[in-house]
N, C-alpha and C positions, 0 to 999 in steps of 0.2 A: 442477840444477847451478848455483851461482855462481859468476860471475868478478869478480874481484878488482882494479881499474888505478888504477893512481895518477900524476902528472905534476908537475911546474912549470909553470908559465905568466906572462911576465915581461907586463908592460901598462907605457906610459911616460905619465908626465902633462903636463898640461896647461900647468903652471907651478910652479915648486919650491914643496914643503909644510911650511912652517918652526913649526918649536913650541919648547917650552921646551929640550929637549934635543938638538935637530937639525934637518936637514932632508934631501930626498931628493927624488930628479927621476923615478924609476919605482917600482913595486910589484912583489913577485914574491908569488904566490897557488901554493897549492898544492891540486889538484883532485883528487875521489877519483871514481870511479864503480863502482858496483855491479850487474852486470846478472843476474837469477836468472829464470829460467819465462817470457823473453821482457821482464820487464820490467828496466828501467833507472834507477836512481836516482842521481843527484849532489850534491855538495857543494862548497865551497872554504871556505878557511882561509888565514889573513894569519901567518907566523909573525912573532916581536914579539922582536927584541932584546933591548928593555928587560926582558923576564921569560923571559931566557936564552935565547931561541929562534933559529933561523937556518933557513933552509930545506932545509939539510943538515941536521938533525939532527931536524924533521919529517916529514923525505920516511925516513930510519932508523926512527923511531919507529912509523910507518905500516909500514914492510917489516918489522920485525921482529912484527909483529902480521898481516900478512898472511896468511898461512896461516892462521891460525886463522879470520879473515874469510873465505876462499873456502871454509872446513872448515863455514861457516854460523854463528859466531858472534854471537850475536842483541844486540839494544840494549841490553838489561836489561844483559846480560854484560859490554859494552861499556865500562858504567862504571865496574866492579870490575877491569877486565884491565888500563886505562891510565887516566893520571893524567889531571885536566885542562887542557886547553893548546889547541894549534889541530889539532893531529897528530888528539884525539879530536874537534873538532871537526866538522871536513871528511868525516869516516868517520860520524859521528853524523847532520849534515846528508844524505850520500846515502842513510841507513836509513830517516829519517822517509818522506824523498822515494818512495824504493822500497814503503815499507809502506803507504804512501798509496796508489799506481799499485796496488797487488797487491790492495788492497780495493775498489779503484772508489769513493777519497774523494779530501777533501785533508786538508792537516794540521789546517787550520783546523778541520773536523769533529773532528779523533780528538784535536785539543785543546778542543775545547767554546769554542773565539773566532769574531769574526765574521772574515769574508774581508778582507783587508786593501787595502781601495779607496777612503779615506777619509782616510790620512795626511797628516799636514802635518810636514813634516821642516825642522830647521838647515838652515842654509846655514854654513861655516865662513870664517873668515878667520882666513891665518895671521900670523902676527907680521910685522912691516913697521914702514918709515917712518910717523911720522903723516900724510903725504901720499898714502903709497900705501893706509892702510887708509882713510884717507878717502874715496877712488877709489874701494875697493872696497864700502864701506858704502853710499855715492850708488848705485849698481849694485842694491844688495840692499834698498833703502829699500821695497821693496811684500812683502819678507818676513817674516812675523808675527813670528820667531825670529828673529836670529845667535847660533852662536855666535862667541868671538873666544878668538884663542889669546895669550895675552900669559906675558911673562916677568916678572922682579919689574925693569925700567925703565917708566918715563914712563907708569908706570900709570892715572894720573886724566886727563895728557892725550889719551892714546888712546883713553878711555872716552868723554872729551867730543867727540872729534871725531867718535866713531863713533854715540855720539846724538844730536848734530846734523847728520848727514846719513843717518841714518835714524832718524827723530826718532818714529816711530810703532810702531818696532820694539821687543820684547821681546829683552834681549840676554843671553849667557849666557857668561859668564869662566870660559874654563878654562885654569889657573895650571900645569896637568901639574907639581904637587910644587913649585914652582919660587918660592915663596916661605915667610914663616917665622908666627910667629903676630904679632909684633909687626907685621909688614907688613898681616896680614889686619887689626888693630884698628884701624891707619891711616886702610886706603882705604877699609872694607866700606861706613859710610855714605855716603861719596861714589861711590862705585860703584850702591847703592841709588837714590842721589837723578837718576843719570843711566841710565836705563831697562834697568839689572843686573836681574834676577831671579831669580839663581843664582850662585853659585861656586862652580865645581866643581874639587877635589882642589887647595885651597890647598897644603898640606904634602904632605911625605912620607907616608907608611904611618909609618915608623917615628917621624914624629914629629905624629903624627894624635891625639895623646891629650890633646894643649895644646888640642884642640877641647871636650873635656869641657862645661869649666867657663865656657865664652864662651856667650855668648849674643849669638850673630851677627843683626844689622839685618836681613840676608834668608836665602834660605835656604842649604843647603851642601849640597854632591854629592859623592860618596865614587865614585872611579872607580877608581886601583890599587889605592885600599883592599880592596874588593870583587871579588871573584874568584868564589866560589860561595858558596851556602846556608850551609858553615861560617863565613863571613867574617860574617855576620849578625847574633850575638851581642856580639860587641867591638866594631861599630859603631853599636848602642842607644844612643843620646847624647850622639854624634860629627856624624852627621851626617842630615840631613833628606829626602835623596835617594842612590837607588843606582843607579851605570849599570850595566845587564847589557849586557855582552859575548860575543857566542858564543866568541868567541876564549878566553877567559878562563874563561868556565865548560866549555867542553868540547865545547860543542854543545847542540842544542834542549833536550837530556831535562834536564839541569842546569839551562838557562837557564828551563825551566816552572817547575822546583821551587821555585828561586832567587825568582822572582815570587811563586808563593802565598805563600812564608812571609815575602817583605819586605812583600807585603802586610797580611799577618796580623798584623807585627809594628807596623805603621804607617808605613812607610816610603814614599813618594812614589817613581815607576818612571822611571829614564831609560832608551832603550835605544840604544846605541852603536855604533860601526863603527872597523874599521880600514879602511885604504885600498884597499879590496878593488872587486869589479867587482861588476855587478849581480845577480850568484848569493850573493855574500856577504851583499846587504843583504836578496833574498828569503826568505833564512831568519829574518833580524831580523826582519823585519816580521809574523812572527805571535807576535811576544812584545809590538811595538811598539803593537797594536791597545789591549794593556791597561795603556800607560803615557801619562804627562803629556808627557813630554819624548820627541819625536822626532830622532834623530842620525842620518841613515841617507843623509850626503849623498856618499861614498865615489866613485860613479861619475863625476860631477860633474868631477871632478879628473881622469878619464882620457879619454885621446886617440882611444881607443876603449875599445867595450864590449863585451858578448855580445849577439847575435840575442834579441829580444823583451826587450829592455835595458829599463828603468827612467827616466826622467824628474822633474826638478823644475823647475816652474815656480810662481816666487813660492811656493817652498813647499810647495805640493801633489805630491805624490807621485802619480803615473801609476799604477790599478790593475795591482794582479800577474796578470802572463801566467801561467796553469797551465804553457804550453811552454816557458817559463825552468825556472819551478822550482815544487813545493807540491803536485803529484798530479795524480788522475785530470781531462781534459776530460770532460763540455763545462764553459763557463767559468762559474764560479760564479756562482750570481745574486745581485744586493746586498738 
C-alpha cells in the first residue's frame, strides 16, 4: 500500500533576497512524501512566479495527480502525466528517494555519480548599495566563487568593488534577463578584466537570439532560457553554459537527462537552486557532482533549516547526510 501527503511549509530568511525582478523576506516550499512497504521517501519544490507558479496552484497540481500516486503511479509515468515545473518536481524527488530506500542504495548508485561530498558551491549576493555589497564581498573574500546578482545600474562600479574586496575570488553575474545586448557589448570586457567568469542570462529568453552572432569576451549561462532537454537545441550557439534546475525541469529524472545530452552537445554544467531549504539543494547535488558550476547556496539564507541540514563554509559544501535525503544508510563511503 502507498500513501500519498503533500504540505506547504513557510521558512523566513535571514535578510531580504533582492534580484533583478524583486525581492522577498521568506520562502514557501512545498513538500511531498511518499511512504509504500515501510519505506518513506521525500521531496521539496520552490514554486516560481516568474514561470506562472504560486503555491496554490502546485499544491492543485499535485492533488489533482494524487490518486493516481497513491494508485502506484511509477517515475517513468510521472513524466508523461504532468508537465514540467515544481508540482513534478517535489513528487519526482520523493520517488528517487523512496526507490533508493526500497533497494538498499542511494541515488548516486542508480545514477552511476560519485556521492556528493566534495562540493564547492556560490555564495550569492543580492543587489545592494556599493557599500553594502562591498560589506558583503569583504565577508566572502575566502570564497572560490560569488555569485552577484545585479540589475542593468552601476554595473562596472559594483563589479569593481566586489573584486577588490574579494580580490582572489572567481565571480559570476547574473543579470536575471535584466539587461539588453547593447548593455552586454558595453560591460562584458570590463566585467572579464575584473574577476567575471561567467554571465549568466543577460536577456530575456525571448530576446536570447541577439546572442547568436556575439562573440562574448567570457563565457554566457542560459538560466530561464533552459528549462529541460527540449530547450537544448535553440540554445546551440546562444550560450556556453546551462543551469539545471530541479524546479524547472521537473525533478531528477529530467534534470539526468538534461545533463547527458548538454553534455553530449558541449555545453559546460551549472547547477542551480531556488530559495528552498536543505532537502531542495540534496537532490541538486547529485546532478551537481558532474558540473563546473556549483549554486546550491539556498539554505544559507534561512533562519532555519531541516535536521541533518547542509552547511557552507568558504564554500565547501558539508557532505550529504543519507537521513536528510539520497537513500538507504550506512553512510556512503568517499
Amino acid at each position: 500500500m502507498r500513501i500519498f501527503e503533500y504540505r506547504a511549509e513557510k521558512f523566513d530568511l535571514n535578510a531580504p533576497f533582492i534580484i533583478s525582478r524583486g525581492s522577498r523576506i521568506e520562502t514557501t516550499v512545498v513538500v511531498v512524501e511518499i511512504t509504500e512497504n515501510g519505506q518513506r521517501g521525500w521531496g521539496e519544490a520552490v514554486p516560481t512566479p516568474h514561470y506562472g507558479e504560486t503555491v496554490k496552484s502546485v499544491m492543485a497540481q499535485i492533488n489533482d495527480i494524487s490518486r493516481k500516486m497513491a494508485d502506484g503511479l511509477s517515475r517513468t509515468e510521472l513524466q508523461h502525466a504532468m508537465s514540467a515545473g515544481a508540482a513534478r518536481n517535489a513528487i519526482d524527488c520523493a520517488l528517487w528517494d523512496l526507490e533508493a530506500k526500497q533497494q538498499g542504495k542511494n541515488i548516486a548508485e542508480l545514477m552511476g555519480h560519485k556521492w556528493p561530498n566534495t562540493l564547492q558551491s556560490v555564495q550569492t549576493i543580492s543587489i545592494g548599495s556599493i557599500e553594502k555589497i562591498s560589506e558583503d564581498a569583504a565577508k566572502l573574500k575566502n570564497f572560490p566563487v560569488i555569485k552577484v546578482k545585479m540589475n542593468a545600474e552601476d554595473i562596472i562600479p559594483r563589479i569593481k568593488a566586489i573584486h577588490q574586496n574579494a580580490p582572489n575570488a572567481k565571480i559570476i553575474v547574473d543579470a536575471n534577463e535584466s539587461w539588453n545586448i547593447e548593455l552586454v557589448k558595453q560591460v562584458a570586457e570590463e566585467l572579464k578584466n575584473n574577476g567575471v567568469v561567467m554571465l549568466e542570462q543577460p536577456l530575456p529568453p525571448s530576446e536570447d537570439e541577439a546572442l547568436r552572432d556575439y562573440n562574448a569576451p567570457l563565457p554566457l549561462g542560459g538560466d530561464e532560457s533552459c528549462h529541460t532537454s527540449g530547450d537544448l537545441a535553440r540554445l546551440k550557439g546562444l550560450y556556453d553554459v546551462v543551469n539545471i534546475k530541479l524546479d524547472k525541469t521537473g525533478g531528477l529524472t529530467e534534470a539526468h537527462k538534461l545533463l547527458a545530452q548538454a553534455k553530449d552537445m558541449g555545453f559546460d554544467i551549472m547547477v542551480g537552486c531556488m530559495v528552498g531549504t536543505s532537502l531542495s539543494m540534496a537532490a541538486g547535488m547529485f546532478i551537481a557532482t558532474e558540473a563546473s558550476y556549483v549554486d546550491l547556496d539556498g539554505p544559507t539564507m534561512l533562519k532555519k533549516d531541516r535536521d541533518y541540514a547542509l552547511s557552507i563554509i568558504d564554500g565547501q559544501m558539508s557532505t550529504l547526510d543519507p537521513r536528510l535525503y539520497g537513500g538507504s544508510e550506512p553512510y556512503p563511503q568517499t
